[in-house]
C-alpha positions as a Markdown table, in Angstrom:
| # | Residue | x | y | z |
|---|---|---|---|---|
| 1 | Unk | -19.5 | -4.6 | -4.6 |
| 2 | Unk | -22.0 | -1.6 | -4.5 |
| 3 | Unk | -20.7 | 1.7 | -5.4 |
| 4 | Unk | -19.4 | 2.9 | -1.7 |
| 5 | Unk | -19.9 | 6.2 | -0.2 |
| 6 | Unk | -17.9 | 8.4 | 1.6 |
| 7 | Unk | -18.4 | 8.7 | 5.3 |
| 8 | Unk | -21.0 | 5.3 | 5.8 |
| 9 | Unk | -19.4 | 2.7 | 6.7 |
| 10 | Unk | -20.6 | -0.8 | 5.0 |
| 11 | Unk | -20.2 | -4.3 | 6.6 |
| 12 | Unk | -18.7 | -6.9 | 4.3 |
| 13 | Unk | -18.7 | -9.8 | 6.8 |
| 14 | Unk | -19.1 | -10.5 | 10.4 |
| 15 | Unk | -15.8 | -8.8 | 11.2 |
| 16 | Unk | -15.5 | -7.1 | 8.5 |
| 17 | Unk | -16.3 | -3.3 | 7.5 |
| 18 | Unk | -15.0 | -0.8 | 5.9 |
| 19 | Unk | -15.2 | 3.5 | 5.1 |
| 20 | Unk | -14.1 | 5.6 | 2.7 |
| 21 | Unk | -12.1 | 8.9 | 3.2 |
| 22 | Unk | -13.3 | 11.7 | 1.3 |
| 23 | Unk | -9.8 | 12.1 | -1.0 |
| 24 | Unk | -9.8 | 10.5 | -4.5 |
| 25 | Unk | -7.4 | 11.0 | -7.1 |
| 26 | Unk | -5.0 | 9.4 | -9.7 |
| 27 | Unk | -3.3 | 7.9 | -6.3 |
| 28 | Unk | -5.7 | 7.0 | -4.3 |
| 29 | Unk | -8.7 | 5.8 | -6.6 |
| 30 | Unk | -11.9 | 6.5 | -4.9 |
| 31 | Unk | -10.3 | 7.0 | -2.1 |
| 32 | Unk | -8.5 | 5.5 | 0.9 |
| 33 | Unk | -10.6 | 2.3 | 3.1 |
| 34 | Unk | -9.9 | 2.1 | 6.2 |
| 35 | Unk | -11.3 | -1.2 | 8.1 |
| 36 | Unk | -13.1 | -1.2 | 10.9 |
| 37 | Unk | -12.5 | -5.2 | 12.5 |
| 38 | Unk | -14.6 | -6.8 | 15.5 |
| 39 | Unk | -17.7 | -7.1 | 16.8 |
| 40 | Unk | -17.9 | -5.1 | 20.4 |
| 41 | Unk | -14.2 | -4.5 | 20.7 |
| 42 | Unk | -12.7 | -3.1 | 17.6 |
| 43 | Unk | -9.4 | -2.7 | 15.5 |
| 44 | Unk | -9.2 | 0.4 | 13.1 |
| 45 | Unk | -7.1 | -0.3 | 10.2 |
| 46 | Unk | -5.4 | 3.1 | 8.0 |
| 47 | Unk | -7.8 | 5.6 | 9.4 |
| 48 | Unk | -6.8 | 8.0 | 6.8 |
| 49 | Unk | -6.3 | 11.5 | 6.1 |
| 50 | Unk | -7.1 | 13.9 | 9.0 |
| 51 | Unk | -9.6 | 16.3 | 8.3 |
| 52 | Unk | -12.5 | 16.7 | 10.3 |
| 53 | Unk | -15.5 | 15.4 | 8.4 |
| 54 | Unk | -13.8 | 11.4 | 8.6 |
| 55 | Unk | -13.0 | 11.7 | 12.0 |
| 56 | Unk | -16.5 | 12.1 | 12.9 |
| 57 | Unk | -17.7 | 9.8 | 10.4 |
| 58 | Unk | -15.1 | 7.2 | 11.7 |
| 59 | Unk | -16.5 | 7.7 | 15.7 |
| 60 | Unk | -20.1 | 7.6 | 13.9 |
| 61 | Unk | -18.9 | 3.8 | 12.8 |
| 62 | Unk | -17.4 | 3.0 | 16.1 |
| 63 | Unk | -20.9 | 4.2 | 17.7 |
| 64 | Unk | -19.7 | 4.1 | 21.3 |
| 65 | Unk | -17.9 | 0.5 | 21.2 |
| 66 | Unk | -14.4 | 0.2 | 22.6 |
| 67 | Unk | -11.5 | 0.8 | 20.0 |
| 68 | Unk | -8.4 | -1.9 | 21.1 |
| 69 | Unk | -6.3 | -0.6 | 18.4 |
| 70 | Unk | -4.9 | 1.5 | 16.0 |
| 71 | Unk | -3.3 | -0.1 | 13.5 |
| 72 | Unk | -1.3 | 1.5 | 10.1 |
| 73 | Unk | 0.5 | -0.3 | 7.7 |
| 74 | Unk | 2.6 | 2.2 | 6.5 |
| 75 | Unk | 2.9 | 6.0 | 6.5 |
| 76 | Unk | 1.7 | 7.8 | 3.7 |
| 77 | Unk | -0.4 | 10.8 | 4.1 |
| 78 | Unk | -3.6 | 8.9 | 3.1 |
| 79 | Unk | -3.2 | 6.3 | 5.2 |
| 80 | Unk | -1.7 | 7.4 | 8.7 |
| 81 | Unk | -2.6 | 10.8 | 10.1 |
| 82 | Unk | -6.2 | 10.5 | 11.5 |
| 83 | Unk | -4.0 | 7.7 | 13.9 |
| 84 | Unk | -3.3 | 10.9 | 16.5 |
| 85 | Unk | -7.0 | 12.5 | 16.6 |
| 86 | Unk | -8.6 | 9.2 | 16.7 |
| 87 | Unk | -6.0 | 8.1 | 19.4 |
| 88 | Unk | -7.2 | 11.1 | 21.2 |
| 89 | Unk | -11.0 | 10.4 | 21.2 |
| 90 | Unk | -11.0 | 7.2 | 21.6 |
| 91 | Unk | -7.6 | 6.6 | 23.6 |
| 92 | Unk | -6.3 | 3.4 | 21.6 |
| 93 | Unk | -2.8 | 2.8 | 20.7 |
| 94 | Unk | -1.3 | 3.6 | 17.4 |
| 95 | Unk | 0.2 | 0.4 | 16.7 |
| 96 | Unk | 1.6 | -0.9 | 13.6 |
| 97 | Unk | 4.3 | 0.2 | 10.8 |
| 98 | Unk | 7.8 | 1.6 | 12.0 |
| 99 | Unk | 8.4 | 5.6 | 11.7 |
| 100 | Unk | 9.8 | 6.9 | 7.9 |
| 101 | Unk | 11.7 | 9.8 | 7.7 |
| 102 | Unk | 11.9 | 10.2 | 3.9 |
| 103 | Unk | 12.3 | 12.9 | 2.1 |
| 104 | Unk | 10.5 | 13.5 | -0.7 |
| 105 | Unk | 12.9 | 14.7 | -3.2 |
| 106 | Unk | 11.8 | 13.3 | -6.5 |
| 107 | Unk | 8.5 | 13.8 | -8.2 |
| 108 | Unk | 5.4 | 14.5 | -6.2 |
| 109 | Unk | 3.9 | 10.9 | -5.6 |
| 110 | Unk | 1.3 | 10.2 | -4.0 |
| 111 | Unk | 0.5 | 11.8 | -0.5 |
| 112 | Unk | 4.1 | 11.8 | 0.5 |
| 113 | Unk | 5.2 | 10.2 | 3.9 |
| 114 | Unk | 3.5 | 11.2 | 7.4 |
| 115 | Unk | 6.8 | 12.6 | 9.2 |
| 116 | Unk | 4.6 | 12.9 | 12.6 |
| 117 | Unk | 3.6 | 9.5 | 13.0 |
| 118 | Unk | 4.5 | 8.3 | 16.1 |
| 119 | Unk | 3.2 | 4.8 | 17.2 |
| 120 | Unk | 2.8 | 3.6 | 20.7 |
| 121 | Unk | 4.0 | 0.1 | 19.5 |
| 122 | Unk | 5.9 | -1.2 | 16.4 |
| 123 | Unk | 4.9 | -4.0 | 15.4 |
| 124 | Unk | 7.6 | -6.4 | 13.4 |
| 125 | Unk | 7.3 | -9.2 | 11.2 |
| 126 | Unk | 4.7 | -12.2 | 12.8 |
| 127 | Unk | 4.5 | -9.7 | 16.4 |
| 128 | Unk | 0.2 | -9.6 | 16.8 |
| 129 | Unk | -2.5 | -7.4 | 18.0 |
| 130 | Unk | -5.3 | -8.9 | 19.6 |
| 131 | Unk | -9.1 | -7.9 | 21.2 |
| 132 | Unk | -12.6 | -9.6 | 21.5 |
| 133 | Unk | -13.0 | -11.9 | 18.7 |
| 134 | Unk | -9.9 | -10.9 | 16.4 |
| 135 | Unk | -6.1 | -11.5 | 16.0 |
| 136 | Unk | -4.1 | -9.2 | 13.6 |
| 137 | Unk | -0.9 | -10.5 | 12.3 |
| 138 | Unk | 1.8 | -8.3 | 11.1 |
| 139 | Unk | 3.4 | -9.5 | 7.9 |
| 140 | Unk | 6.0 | -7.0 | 6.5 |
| 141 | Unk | 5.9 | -6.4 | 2.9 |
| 142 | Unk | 8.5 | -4.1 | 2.1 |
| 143 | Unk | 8.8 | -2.5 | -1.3 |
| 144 | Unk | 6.1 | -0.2 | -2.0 |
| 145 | Unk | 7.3 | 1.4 | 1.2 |
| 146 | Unk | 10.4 | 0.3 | 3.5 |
| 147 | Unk | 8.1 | 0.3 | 6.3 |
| 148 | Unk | 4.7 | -1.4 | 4.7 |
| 149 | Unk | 3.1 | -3.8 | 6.8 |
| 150 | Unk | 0.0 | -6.4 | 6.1 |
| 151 | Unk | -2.5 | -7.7 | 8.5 |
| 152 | Unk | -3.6 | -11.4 | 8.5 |
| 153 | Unk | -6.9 | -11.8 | 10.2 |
| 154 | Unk | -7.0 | -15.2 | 11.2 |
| 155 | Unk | -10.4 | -15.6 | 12.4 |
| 156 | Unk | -11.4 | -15.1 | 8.9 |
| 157 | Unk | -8.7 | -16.5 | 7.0 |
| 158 | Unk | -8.5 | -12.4 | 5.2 |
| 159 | Unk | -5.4 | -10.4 | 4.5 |
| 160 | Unk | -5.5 | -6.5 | 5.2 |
| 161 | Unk | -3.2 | -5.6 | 2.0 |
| 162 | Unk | -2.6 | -2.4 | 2.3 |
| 163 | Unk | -1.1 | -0.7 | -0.5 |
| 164 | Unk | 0.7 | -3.4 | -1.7 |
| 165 | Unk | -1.9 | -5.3 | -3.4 |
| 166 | Unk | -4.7 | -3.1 | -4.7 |
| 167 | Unk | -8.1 | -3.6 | -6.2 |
| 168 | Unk | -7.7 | -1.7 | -8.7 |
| 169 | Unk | -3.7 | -0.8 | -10.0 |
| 170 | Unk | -0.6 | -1.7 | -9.1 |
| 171 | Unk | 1.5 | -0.2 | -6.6 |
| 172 | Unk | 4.0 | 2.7 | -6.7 |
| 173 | Unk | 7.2 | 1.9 | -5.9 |
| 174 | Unk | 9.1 | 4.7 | -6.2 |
| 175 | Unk | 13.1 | 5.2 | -5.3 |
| 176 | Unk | 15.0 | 5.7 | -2.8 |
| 177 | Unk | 12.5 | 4.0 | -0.2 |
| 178 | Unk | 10.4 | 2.4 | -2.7 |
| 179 | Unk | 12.2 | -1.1 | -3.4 |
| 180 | Unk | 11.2 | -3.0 | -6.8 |
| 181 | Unk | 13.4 | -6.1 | -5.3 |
| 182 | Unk | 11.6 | -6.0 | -1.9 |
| 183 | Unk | 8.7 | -5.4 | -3.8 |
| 184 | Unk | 8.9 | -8.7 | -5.9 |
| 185 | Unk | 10.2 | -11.1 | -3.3 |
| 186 | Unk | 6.9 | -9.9 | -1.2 |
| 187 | Unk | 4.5 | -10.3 | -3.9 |
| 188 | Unk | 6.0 | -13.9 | -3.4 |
| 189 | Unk | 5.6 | -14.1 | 0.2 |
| 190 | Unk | 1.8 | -13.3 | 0.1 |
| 191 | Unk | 1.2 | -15.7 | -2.7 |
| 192 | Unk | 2.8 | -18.9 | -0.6 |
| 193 | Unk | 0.1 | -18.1 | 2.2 |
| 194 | Unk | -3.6 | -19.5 | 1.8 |
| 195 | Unk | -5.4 | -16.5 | 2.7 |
| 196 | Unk | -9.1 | -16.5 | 1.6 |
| 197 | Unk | -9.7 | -13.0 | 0.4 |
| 198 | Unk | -7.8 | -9.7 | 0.6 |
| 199 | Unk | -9.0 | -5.8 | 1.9 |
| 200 | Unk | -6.7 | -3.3 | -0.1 |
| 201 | Unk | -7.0 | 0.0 | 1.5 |
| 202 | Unk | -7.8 | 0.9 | -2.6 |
| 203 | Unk | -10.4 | -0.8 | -5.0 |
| 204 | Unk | -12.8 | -3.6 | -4.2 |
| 205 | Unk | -12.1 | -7.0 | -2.2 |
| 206 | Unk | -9.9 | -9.5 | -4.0 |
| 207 | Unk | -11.6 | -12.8 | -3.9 |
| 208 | Unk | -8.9 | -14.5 | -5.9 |
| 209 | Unk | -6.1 | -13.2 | -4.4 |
| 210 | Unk | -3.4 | -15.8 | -5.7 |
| 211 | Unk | -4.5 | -15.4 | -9.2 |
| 212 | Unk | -4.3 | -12.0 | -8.9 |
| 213 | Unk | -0.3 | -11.5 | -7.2 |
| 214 | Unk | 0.6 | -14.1 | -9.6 |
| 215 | Unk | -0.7 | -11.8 | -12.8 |
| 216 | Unk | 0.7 | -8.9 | -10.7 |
| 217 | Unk | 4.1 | -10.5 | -10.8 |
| 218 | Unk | 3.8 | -11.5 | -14.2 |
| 219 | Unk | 2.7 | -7.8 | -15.1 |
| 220 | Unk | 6.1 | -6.9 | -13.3 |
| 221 | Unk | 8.4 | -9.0 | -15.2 |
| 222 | Unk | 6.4 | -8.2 | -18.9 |
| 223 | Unk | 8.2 | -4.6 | -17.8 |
| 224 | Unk | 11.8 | -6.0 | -16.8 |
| 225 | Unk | 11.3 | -8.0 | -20.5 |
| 226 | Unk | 10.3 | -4.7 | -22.1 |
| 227 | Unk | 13.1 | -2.6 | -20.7 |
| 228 | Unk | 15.7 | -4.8 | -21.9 |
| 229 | Unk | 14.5 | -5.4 | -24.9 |
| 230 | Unk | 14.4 | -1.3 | -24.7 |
| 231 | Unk | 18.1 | -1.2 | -24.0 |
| 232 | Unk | 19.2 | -3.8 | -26.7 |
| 233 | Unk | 18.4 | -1.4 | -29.0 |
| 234 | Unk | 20.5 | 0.9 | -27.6 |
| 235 | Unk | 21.3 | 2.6 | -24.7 |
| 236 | Unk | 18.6 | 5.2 | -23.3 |
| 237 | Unk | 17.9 | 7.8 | -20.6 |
| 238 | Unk | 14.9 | 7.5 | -18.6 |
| 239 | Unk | 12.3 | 10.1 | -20.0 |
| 240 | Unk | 12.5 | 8.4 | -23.2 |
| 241 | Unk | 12.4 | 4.9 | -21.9 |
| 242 | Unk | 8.8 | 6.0 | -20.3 |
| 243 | Unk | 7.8 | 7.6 | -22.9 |
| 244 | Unk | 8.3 | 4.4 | -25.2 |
| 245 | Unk | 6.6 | 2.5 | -22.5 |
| 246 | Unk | 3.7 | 3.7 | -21.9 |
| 247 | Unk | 2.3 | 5.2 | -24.6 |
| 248 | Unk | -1.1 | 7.6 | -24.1 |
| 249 | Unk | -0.3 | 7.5 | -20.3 |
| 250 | Unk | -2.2 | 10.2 | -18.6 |
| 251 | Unk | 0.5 | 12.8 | -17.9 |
| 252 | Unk | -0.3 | 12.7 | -14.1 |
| 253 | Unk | 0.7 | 9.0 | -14.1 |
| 254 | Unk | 4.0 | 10.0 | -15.8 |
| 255 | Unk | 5.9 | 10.6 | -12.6 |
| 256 | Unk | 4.9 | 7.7 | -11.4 |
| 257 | Unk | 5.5 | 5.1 | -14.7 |
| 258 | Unk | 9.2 | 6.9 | -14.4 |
| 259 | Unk | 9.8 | 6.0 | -11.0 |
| 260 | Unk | 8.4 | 2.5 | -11.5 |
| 261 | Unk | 11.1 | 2.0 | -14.6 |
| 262 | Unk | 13.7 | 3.6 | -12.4 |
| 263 | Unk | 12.8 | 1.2 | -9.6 |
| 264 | Unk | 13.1 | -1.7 | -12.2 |
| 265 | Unk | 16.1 | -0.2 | -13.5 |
| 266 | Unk | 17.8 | -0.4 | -10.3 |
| 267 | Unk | 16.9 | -4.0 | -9.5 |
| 268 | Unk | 18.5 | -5.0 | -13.0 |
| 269 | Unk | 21.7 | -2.9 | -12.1 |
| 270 | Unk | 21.9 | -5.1 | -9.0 |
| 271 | Unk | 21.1 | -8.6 | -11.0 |
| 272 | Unk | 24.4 | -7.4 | -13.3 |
| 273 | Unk | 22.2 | -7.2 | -16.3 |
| 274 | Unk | 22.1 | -3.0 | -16.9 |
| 275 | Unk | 24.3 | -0.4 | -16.2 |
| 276 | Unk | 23.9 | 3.8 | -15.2 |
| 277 | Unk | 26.4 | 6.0 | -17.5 |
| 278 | Unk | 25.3 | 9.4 | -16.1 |
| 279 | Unk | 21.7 | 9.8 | -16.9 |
| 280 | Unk | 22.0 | 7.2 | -19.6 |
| 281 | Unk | 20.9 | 3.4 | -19.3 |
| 282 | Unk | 22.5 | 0.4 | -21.0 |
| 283 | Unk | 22.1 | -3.3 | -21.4 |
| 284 | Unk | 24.9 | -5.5 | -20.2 |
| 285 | Unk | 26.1 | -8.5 | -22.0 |
């Protein structure tokens, strides 16, 4: 794909387009895409942040056309809060995820949740959204948040991921809402449909998008292998674990490696194989 710009927003098929929001960092990459779907009727897909500039340069993209829906598929603050001013300009539902009250009590990840979203409709698992020329499918893919939905655009065989396939990293999932068992089991779901291609709200458009869950999943259980292998050693606390793991990690990515070992930590503690003494882990068996 051409390098994208902030603000323009640039057609990638029929139905298809999408815009970047003017927030990059570790998190977000270049920033977050939100999807612009239809022809004359249109769905708008994680508008983003709210701040001023990218709500006019999301109504520049609609240019006057009829917006059915607003759809969000899940509730951090770089996906979800330009839903309410958009709603108010263009007077479209907010349809999509379920509210999240979470707190935010471990590290800073991320954008943290959106505590004043408040959808007109909540859509559940297989429950659609339809206008001129397009059907949205919600497919829920819990694990990088409780509430994370995808959307399956079946005109053009494409999945809206979301964050819980990227373009460019894998996801977060950080405890208590963050779920590395949900997580895994809907890596798995996405991989048994026959979707064509996939538009992450992060990175470039995944035209291999089995290959690329299944090496996602692999990537996943190369970690569970390493933390046990970790923990037959001996048993360890957390900070140490990471800091065996991952090894020149940029130090703003070290909240977010510990909460991914903690998530897999957790899911091994269910499975019977590891065990929490206090702030120190052990193997099992």
């Amino acid at each position: 794909m051409d390098e994208q710009q902030t603000g323009i927003a640039q057609p990638l098929e029929p139905l298809v387009a999408r815009l970047l929001a003017p927030n990059p960092s570790p998190f977000t990459y270049t920033g977050t895409q939100l999807y612009l779907v239809g022809q004359r009727e249109l769905a708008v897909i994680d508008p983003g942040p709210d701040a001023p500039e990218h709500i006019d340069a999301i109504v520049a993209a609609i240019a006057g056309r009829p917006v059915g829906a607003i759809v969000i598929t899940h509730t951090h603050r770089d996906h979800s809060p330009a839903s309410r001013p958009l709603a108010a300009i263009t007077g479209a539902p907010i349809v999509g995820c379920a509210p999240l009250a979470q707190a935010n009590t471990g590290p800073r990840l991320e954008a943290g949740f959106d505590t004043d979203y408040a959808p007109d409709r909540v859509l559940a698992d297989g429950d659609t959204v339809a206008g001129e020329g397009w059907t949205l499918s919600a497919i829920h893919t819990p694990g990088h948040t409780s509430n994370h939905l995808c959307f399956a655009l079946a005109e053009a065989n494409a999945l809206f991921s979301g964050d819980h396939v990227m373009g460019w990293s894998t996801s977060v999932v950080a405890p208590p809402d963050g779920d590395m068992t949900d997580y895994m089991a809907s890596l798995d779901k996405v991989l048994r449909r026959d979707d064509r291609i996939y538009y992450p709200a992060h990175g470039d458009p995944i035209d291999n998008p089995r290959r690329l869950v299944r090496g996602m999943m692999g990537h996943r259980k190369q970690r569970e292998g390493q933390i046990l292998r970790l923990l037959r050693d001996g048993a360890r606390p957390l900070p140490e674990m990471v800091e065996r793991m991952y090894v020149g990690l940029d130090p703003r990515l070290r909240p977010a490696a510990g909460c991914s070992v903690l998530a897999h930590l957790i899911d091994l503690r269910g499975r019977g194989l590891v065990a929490e003494h206090g702030e120190v882990w052990s193997h099992v068996g």
